[in-house]
Backbone as a ProteinNet text record, in pm:
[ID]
protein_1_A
[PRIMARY]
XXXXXXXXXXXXXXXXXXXXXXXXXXXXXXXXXXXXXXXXXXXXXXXXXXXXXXXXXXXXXXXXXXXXXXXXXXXXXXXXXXXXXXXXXXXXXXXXXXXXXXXXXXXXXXXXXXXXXXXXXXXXXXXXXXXXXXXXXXXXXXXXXXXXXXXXXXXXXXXXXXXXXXXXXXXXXXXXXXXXXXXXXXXXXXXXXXXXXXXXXXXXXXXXXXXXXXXXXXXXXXXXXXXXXXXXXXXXXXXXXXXXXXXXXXXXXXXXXXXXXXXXXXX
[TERTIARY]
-5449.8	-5331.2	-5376.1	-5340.4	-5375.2	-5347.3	-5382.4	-5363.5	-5204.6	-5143.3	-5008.6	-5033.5	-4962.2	-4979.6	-4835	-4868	-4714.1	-4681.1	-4556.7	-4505.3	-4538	-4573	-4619.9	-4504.6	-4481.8	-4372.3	-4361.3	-4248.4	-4248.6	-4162.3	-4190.9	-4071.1	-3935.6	-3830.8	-3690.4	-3749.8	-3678.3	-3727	-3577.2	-3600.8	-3536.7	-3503.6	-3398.2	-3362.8	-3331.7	-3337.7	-3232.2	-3146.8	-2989.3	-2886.5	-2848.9	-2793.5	-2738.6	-2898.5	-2859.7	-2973.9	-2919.8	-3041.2	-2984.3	-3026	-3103.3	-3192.8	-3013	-3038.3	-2956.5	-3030.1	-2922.4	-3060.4	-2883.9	-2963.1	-2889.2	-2952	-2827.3	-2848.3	-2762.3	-2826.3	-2782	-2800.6	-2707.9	-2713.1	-2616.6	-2651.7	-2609.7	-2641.6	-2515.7	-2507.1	-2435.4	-2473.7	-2468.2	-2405.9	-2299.7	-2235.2	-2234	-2306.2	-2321.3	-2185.6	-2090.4	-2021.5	-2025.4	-1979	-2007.5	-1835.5	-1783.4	-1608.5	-1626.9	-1666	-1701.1	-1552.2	-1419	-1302.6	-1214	-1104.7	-1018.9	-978.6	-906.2	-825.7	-949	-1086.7	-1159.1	-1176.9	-1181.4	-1233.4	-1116.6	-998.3	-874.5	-888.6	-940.3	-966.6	-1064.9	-1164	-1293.7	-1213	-1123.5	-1092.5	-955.4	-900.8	-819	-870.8	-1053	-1126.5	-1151.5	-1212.5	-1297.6	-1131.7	-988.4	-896.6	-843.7	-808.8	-836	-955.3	-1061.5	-1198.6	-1237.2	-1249.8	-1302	-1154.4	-1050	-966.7	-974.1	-888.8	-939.4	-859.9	-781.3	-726.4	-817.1	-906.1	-978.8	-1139.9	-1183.1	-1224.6	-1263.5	-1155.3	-1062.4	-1080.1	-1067.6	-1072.4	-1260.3	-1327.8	-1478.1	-1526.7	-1500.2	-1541.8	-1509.5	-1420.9	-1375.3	-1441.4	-1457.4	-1547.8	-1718.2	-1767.1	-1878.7	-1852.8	-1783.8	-1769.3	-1783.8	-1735.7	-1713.4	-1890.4	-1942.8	-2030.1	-2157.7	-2168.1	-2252.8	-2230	-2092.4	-2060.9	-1976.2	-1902.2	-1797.7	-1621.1	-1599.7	-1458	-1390.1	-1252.3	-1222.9	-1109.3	-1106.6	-1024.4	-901.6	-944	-858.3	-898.3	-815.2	-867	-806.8	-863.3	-778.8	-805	-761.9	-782.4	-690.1	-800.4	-715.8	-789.1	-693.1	-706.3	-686.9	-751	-804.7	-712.6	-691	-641	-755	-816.1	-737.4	-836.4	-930.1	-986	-1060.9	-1100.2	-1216.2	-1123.2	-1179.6	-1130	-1227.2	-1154.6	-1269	-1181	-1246.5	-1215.4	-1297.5	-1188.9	-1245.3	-1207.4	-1327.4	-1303.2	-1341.9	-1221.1	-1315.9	-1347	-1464.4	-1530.4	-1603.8	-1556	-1660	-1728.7	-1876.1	-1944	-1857.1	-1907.5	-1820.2	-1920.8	-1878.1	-1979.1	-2134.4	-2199.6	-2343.4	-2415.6	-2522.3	-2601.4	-2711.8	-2755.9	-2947.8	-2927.5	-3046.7	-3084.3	-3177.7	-3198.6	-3234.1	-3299	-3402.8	-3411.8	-3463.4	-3381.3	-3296.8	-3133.9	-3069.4	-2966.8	-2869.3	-2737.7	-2647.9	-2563.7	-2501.3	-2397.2	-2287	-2244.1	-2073.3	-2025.9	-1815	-1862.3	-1816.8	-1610	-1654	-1565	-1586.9	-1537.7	-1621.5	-1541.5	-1602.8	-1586.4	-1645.3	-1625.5	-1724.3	-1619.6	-1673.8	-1666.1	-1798.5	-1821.9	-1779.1	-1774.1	-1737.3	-1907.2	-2036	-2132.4	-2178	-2115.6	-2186	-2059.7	-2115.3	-2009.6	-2058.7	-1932.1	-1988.9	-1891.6	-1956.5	-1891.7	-1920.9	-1809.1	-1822.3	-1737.6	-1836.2	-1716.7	-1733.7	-1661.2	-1682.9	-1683.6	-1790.3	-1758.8	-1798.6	-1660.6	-1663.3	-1695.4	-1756.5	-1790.7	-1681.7	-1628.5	-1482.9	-1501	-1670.9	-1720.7	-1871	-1800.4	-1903.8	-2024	-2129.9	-2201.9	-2235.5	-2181.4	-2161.6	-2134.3	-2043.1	-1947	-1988.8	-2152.4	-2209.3	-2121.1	-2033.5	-1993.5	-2030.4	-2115	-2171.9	-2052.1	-2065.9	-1991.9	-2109.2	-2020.4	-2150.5	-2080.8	-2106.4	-2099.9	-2176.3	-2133.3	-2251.2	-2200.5	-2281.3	-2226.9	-2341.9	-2290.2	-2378.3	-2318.7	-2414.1	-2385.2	-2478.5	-2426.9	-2518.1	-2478.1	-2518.5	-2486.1	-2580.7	-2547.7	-2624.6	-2614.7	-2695	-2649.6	-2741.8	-2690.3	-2764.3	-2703.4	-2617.3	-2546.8	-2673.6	-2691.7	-2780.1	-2700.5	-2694.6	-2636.4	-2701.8	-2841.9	-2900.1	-2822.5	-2767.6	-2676.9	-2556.2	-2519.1	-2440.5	-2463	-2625.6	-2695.2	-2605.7	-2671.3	-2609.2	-2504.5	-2383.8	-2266	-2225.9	-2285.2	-2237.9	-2292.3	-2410.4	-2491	-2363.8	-2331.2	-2256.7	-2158.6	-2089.4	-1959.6	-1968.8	-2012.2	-2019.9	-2105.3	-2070.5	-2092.4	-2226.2	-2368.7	-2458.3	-2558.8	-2590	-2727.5	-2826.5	-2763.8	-2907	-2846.2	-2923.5	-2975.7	-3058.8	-3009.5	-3100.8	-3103.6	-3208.2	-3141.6	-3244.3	-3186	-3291.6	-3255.2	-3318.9	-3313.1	-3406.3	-3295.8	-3436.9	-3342.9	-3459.9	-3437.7	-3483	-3383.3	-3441	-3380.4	-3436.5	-3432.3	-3571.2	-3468.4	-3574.8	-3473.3	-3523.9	-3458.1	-3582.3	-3533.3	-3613.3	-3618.3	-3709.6	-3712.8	-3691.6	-3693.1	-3683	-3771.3	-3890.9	-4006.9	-4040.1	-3875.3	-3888.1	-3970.7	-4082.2	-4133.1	-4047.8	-4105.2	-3982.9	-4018.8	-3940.1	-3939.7	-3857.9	-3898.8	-3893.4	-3829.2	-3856.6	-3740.3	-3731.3	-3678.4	-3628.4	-3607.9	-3611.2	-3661.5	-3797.6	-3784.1	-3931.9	-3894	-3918.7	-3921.2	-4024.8	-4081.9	-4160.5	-4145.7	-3965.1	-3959.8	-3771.9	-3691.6	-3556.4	-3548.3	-3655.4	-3643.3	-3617.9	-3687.3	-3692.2	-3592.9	-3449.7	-3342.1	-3236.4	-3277.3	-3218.4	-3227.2	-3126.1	-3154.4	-3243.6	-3309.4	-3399.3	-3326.5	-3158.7	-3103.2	-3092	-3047.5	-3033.1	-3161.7	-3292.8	-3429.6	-3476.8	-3405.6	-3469.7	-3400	-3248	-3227.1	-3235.5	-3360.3	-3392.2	-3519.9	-3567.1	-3674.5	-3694.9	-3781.1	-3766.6	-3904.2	-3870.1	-3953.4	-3964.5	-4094.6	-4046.7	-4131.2	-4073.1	-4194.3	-4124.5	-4278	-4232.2	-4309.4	-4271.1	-4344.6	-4337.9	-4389	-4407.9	-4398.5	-4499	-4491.9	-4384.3	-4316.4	-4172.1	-4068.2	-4102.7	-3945.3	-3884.7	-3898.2	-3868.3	-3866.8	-3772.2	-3801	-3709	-3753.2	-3697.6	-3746.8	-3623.9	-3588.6	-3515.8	-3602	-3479.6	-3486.3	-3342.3	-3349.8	-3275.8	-3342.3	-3288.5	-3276.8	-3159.3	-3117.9	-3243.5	-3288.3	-3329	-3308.5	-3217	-3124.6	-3044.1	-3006.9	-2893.5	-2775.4	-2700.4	-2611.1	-2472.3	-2489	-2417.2	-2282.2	-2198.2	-2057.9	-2000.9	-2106.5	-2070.2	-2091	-2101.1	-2099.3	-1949.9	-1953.1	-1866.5	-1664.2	-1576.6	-1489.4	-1376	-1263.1	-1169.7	-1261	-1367.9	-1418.3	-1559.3	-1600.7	-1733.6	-1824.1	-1962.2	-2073.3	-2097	-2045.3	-2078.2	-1913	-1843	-1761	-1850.8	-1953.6	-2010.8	-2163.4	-2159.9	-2201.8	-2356.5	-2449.7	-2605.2	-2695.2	-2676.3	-2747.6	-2622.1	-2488.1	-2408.3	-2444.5	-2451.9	-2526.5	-2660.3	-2736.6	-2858.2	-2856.7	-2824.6	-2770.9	-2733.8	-2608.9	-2618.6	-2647.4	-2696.6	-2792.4	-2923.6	-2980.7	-3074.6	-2996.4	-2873	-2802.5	-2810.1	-2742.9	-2679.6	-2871.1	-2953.9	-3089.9	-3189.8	-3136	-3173.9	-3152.2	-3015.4	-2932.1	-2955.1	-3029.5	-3036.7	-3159.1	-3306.1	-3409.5	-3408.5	-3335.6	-3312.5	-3277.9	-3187.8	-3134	-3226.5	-3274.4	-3353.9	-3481.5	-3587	-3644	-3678.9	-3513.1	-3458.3	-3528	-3543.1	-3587.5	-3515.7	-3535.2	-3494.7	-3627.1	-3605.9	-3677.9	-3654.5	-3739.1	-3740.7	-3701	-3602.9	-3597.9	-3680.8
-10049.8	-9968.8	-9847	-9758.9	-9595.1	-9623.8	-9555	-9532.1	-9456.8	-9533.6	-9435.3	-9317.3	-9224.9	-9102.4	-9031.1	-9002.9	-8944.7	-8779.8	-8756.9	-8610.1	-8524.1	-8426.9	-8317.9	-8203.1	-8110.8	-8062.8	-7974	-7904.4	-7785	-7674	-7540.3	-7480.7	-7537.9	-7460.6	-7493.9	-7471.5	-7578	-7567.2	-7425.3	-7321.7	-7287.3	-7304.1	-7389	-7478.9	-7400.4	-7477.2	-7388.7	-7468.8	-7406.9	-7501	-7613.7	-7701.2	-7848.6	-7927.1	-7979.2	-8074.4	-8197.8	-8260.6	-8403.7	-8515.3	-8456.2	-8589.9	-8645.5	-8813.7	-8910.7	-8948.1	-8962.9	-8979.4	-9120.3	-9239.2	-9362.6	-9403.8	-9397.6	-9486.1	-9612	-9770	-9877.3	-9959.9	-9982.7	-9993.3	-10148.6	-10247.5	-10354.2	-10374.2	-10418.1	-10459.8	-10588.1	-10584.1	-10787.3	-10816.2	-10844.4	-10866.9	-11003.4	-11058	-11217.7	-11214.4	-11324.4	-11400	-11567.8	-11596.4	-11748	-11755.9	-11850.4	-11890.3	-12032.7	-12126.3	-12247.2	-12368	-12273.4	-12381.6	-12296.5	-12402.3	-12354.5	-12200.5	-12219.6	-12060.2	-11965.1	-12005.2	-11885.7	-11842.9	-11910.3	-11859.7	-11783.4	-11813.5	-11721.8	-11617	-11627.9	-11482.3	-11352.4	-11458.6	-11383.4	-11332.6	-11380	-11335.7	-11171.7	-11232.2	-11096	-11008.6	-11029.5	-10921.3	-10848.2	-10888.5	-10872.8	-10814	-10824.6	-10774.7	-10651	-10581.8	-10500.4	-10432.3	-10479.2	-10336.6	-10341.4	-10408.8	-10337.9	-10401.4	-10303.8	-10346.2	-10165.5	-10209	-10134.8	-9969.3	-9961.7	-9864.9	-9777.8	-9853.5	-9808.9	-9762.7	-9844.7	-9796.2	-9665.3	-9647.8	-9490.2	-9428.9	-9435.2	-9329	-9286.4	-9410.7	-9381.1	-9337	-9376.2	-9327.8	-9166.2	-9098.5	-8963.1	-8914.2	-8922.4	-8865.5	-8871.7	-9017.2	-9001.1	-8846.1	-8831.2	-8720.3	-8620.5	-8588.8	-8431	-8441.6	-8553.4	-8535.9	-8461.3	-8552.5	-8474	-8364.2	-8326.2	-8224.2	-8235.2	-8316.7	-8381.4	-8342.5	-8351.9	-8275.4	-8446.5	-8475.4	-8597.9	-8566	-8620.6	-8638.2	-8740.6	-8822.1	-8962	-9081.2	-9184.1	-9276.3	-9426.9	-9523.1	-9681.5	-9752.8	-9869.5	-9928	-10046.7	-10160.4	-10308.5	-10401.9	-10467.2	-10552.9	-10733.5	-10801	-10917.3	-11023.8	-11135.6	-11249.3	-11387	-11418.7	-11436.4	-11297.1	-11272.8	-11141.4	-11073.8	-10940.9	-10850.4	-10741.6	-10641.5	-10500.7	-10439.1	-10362.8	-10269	-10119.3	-10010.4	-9897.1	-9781	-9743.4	-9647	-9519.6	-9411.6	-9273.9	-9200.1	-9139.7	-9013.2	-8914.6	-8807.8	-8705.4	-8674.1	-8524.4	-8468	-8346.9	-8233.7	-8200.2	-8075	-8052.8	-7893.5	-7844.5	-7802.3	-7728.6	-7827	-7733.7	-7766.6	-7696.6	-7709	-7680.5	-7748.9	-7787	-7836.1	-7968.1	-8003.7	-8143.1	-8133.6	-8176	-8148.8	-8268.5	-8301.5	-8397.6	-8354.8	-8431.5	-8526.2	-8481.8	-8568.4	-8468.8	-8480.6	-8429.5	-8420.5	-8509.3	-8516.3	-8675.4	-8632	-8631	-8626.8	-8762.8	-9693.6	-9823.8	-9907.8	-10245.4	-10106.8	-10131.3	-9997.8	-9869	-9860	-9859.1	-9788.3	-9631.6	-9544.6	-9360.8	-9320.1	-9255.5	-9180.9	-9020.5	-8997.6	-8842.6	-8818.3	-8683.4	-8611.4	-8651.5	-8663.1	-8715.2	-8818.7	-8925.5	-8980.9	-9098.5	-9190.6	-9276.4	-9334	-9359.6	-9431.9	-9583.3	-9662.7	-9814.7	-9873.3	-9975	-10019.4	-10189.8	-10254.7	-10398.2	-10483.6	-10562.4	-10670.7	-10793.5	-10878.7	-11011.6	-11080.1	-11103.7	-11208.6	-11340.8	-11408.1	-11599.2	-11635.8	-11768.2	-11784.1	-11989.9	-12021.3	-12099.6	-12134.9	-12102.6	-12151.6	-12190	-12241.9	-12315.2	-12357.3	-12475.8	-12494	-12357.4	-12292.1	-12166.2	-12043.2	-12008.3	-11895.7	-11872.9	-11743.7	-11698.9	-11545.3	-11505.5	-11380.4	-11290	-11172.6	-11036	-11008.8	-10921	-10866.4	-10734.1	-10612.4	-10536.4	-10413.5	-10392.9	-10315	-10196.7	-10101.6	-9953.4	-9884.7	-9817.7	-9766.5	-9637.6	-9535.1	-9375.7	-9335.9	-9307.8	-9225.3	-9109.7	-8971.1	-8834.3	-8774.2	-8671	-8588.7	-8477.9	-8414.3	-8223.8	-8210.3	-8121.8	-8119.8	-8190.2	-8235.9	-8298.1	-8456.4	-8492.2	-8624.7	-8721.9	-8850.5	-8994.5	-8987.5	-8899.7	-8962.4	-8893.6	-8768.9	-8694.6	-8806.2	-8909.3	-8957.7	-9120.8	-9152	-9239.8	-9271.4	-9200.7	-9243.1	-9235.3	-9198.1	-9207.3	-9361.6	-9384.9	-9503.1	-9614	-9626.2	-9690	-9698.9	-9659.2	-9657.8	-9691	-9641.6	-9740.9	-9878.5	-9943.4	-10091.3	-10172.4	-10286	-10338	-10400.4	-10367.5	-10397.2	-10499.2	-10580	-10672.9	-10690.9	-10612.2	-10577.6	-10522.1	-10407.6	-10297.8	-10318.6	-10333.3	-10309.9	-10193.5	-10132.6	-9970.5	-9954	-9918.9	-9885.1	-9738.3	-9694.5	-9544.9	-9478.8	-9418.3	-9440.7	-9236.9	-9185.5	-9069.4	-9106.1	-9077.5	-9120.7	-8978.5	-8967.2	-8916.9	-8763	-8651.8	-8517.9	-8368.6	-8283.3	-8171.1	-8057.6	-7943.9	-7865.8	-7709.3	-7612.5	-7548.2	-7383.4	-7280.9	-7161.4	-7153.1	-7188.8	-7206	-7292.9	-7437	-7503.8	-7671	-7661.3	-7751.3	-7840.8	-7981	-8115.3	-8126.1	-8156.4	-8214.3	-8338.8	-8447.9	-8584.6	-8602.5	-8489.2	-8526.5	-8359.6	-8305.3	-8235.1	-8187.7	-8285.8	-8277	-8376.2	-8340.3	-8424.1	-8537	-8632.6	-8775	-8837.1	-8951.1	-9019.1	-9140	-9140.3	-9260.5	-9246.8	-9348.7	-9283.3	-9313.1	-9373.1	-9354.2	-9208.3	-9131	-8967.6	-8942.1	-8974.8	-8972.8	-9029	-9092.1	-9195.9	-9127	-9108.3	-9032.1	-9116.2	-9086.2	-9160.4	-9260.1	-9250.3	-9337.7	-9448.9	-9452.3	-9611.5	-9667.3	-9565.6	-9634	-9668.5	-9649.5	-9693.7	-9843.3	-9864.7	-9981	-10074	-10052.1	-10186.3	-10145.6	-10323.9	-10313.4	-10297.5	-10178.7	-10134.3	-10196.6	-10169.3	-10207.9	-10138.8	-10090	-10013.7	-10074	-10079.7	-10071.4	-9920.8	-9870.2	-9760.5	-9792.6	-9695.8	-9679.5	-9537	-9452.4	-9344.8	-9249.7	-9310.8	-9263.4	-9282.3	-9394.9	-9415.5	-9388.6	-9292.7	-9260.6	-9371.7	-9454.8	-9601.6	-9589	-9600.1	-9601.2	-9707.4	-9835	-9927.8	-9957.4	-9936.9	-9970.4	-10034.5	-10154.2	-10293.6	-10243.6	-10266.8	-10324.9	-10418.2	-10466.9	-10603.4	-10533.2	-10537.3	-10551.7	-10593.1	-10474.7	-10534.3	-10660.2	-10629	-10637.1	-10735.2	-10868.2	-10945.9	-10963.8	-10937	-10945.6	-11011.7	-11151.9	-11286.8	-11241.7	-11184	-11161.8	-11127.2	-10984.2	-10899.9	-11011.7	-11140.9	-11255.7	-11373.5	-11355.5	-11448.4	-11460	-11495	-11508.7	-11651.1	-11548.8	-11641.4	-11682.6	-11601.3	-11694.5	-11588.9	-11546	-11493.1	-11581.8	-11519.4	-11585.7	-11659.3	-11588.4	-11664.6	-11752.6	-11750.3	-11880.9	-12014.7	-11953.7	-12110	-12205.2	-12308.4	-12376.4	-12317.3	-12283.5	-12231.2	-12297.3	-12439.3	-12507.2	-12445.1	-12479.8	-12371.3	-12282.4	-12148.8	-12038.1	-12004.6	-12102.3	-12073.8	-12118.5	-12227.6	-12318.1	-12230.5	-12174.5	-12030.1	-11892.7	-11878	-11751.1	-11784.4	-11914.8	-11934.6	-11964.9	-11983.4	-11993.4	-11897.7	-11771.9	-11650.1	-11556.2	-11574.5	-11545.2	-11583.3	-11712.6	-11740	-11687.6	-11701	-11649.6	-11500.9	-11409.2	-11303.9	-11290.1	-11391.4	-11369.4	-11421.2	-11550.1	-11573.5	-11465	-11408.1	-11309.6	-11168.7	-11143.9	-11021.4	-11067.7	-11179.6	-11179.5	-11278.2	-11258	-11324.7	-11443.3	-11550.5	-11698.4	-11806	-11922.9	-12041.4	-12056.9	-12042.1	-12065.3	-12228.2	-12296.8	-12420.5	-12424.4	-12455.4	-12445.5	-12559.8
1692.4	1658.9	1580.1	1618.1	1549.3	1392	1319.3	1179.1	1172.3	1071	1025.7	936.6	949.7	925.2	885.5	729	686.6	720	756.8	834.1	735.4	780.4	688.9	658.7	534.6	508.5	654.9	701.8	811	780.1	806.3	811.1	862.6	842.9	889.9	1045.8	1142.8	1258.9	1322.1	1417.9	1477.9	1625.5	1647	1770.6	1861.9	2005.8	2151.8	2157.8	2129.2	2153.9	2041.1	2149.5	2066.7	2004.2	1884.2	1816.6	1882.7	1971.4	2009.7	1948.7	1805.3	1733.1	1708.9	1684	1644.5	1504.6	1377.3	1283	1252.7	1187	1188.9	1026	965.8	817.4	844	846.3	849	653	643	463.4	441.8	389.8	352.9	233.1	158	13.7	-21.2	-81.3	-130	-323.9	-282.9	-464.6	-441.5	-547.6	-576.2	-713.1	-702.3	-790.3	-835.3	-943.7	-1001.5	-1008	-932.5	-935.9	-943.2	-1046.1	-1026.6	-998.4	-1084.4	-999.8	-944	-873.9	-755.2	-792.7	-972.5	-1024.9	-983.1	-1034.2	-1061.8	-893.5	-810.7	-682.2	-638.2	-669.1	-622.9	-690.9	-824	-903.1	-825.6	-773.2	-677.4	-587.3	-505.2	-365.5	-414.6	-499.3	-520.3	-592.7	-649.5	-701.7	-609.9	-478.3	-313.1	-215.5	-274.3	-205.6	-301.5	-368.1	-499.8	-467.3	-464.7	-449.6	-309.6	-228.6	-78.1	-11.4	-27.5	48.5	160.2	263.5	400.2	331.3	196	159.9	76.5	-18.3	-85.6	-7.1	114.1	195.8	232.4	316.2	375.2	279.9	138.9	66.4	52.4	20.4	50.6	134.9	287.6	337.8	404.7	347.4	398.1	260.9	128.1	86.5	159.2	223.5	285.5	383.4	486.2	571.5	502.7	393.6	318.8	270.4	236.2	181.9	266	360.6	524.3	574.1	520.6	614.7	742.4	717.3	867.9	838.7	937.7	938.9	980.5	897.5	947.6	1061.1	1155	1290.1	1281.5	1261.5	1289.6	1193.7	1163.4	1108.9	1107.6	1167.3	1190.8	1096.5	999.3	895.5	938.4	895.9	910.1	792.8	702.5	619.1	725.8	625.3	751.1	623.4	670.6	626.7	654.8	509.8	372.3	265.7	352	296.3	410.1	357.7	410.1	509	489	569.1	649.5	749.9	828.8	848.7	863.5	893.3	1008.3	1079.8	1206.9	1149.8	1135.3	1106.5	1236	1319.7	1394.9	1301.8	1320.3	1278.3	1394	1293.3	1372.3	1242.4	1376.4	1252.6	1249	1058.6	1011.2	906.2	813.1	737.4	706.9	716.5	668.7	594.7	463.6	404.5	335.2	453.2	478.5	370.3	448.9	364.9	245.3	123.2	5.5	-10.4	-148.9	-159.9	-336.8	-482.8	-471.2	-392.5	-305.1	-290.8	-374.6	-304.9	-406.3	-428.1	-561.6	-572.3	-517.1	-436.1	-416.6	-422.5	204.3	141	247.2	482.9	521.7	619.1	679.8	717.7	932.8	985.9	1119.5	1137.1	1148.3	1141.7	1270	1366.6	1470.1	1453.1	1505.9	1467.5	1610.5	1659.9	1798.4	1860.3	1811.4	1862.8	1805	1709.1	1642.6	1530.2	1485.8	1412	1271	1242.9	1124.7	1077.4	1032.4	1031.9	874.8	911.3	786.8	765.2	766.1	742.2	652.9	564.5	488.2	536.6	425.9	434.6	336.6	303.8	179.1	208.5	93.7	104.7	93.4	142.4	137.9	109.4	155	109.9	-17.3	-136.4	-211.3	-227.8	-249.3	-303.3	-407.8	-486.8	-646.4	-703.7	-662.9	-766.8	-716.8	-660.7	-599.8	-478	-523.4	-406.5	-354.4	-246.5	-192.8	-127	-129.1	-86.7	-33.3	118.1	186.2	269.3	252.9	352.6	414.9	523.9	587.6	653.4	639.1	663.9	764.7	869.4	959.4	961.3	965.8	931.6	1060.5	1143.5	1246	1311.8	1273.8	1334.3	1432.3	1486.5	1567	1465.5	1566.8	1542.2	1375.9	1297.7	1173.6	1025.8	1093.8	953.6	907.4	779.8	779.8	714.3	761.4	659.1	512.2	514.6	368.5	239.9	335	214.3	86.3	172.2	119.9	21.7	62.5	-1.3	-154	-241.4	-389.2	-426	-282.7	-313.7	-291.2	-190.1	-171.8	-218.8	-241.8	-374	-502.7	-548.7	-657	-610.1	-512.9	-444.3	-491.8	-475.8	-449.8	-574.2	-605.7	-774.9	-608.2	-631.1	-546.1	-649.2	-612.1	-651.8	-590.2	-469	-363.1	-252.6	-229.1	-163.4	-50.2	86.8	211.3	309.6	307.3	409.9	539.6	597	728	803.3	819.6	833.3	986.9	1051.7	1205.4	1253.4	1322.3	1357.3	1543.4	1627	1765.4	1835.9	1927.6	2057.9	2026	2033.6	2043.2	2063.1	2007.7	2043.2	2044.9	2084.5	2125.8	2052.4	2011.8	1974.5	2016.2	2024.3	2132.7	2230.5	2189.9	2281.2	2429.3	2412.7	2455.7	2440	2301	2236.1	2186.2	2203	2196.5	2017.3	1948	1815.7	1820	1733.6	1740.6	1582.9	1501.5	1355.7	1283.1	1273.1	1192.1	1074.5	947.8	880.8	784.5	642.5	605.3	534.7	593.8	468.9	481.7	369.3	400.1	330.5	311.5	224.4	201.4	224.5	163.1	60.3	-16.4	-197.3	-227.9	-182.7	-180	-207.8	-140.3	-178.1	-243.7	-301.2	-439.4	-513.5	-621.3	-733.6	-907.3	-937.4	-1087.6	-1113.1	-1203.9	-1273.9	-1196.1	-1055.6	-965.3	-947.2	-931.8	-908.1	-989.8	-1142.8	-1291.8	-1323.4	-1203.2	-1270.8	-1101.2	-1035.5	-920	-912.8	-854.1	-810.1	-699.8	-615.2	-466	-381.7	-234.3	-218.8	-65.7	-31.9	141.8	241.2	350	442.9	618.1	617.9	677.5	773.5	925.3	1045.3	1090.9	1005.4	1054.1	1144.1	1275.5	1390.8	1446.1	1426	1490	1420.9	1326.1	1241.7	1193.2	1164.6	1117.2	948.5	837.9	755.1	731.7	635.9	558.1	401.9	322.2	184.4	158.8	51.5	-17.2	-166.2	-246	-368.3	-416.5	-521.2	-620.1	-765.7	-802.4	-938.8	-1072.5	-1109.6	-1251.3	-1375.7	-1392.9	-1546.6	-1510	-1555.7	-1462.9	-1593.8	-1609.9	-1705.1	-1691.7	-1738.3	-1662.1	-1666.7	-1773.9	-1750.9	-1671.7	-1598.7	-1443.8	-1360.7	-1323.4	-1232.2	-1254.3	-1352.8	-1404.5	-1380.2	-1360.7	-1321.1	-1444.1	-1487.8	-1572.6	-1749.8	-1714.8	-1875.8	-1880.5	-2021.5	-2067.4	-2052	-2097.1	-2090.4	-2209.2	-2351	-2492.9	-2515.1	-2414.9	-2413.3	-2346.6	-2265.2	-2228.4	-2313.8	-2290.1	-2371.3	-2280.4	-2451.7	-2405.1	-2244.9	-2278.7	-2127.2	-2004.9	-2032	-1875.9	-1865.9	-1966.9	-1905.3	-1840.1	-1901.9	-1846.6	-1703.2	-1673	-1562.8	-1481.4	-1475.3	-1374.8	-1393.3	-1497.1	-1484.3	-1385.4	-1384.1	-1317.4	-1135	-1172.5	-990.2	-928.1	-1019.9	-972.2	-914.2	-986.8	-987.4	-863.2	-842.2	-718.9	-572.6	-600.3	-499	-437.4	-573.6	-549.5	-481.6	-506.2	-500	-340.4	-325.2	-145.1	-64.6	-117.9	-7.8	11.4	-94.6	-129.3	-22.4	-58.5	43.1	200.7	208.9	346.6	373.5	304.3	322.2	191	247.7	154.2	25.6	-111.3	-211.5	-250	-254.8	-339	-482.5	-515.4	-701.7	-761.2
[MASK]
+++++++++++++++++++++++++++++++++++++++++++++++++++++++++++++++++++++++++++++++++++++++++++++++++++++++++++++++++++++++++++++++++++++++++++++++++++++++++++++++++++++++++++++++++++++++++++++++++++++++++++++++++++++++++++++++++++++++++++++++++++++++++++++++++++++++++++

């Protein structure tokens, strides 16, 4: 197998015509909760109906559009029974001003561009495991033309109370220059940490693996800092007796470390 080899900076490319690169941000986030009885788990579910409901959504995701640079068209929204929402945005592209890196600050959700879409759905745990209950949703940002998904990275990072961070990032097809010369990406990355801004990369631990030649970029994070109250449901942490807290501080910890690196841990 050839040696990988990171893209080198380029001028602004000057194109013929339509840009047909497809550039695809796929992003899953994961909120772990502790609801150990019946009240507290009803507490979880109207926390998970209250913050990713398909209204509050819609509102995220049409700031995502403004953020890229997308004009919104249309938009479908459905709340699900006994939880979880999804949302359809048409878009299409409108103003643009280049991709930056750190970019700028300006969650799911389905959003169609006039070449391109963007999605978004929840899923809440609705079955437990001794009180660990997981939130999960996943957002797919994929445009043509010159608008990019990464613009909207740390917006949506902050959207969402996250304990972990999975992103995958892919640039496919080709467009062409005046000359007629094929280009395969457009602009320069060699990492979508690049586009994270300091304060979120100061509080996870990251981790990448890239494929270069194939425009392939993947980034995970896990939560630093675990701070049991933000888990907790109907009751504090210094209301529980020292061995309960530790007890699920070491649950909620696990839970994070399974999912983070996608296998069963032995406790």
């Amino acid at each position: 197998m050839p040696a990988l080899t990171k893209p080198t900076n380029n001028p602004k490319l000057k194109l013929l015509g339509f840009n047909n690169l497809t550039k695809t941000l796929s992003f899953n986030i994961y909120d772990i909760c502790y609801a150990r009885s019946t009240q507290h788990q009803q507490e979880y579910i109207e926390y998970i109906d209250e913050a990713y409901n398909a209204e509050r959504l819609t509102t995220i995701l049409t700031e995502v559009a403004d953020i890229i640079g997308a004009n919104v068209l249309n938009v479908a929204r459905q709340d699900y029974d006994p939880q979880g929402a999804s949302v359809t945005m048409l878009i299409s592209e409108g103003h643009h001003d280049g991709l930056t890196t750190p970019v700028p600050e300006k969650d799911s959700v389905v959003a169609h561009l006039d070449k391109s879409h963007i999605t978004v759905h929840t899923y809440p745990e609705t079955h437990p495991d001794a009180g660990i209950s997981t939130f999960r949703a996943d957002i797919d940002v994929s445009t043509c033309g010159k608008i990019s998904p990464l613009k909207a990275l740390n917006y949506l990072i902050r959207s969402f109370e996250s304990d972990i961070v999975v992103m995958d990032y892919r640039v496919r097809g080709f467009t062409r220059n005046v000359r007629g010369m094929k280009h395969y990406i457009d602009h320069s990355i060699d990492s979508i940490q690049n586009f994270i801004s300091r304060d979120i990369k100061d509080r996870y631990d990251m981790v990448d693996v890239n494929v270069y030649q194939e425009n392939i970029f993947h980034s995970k994070m896990r939560l630093k800092q675990l701070d049991l109250d933000t888990y907790l449901f109907g009751e504090g942490a210094s209301e529980l007796p020292p061995r309960d807290a530790k007890r699920i501080r070491e649950r909620v910890d696990h839970e994070i470390m399974e999912i983070f690196y996608g296998r069963n841990i032995q406790r």
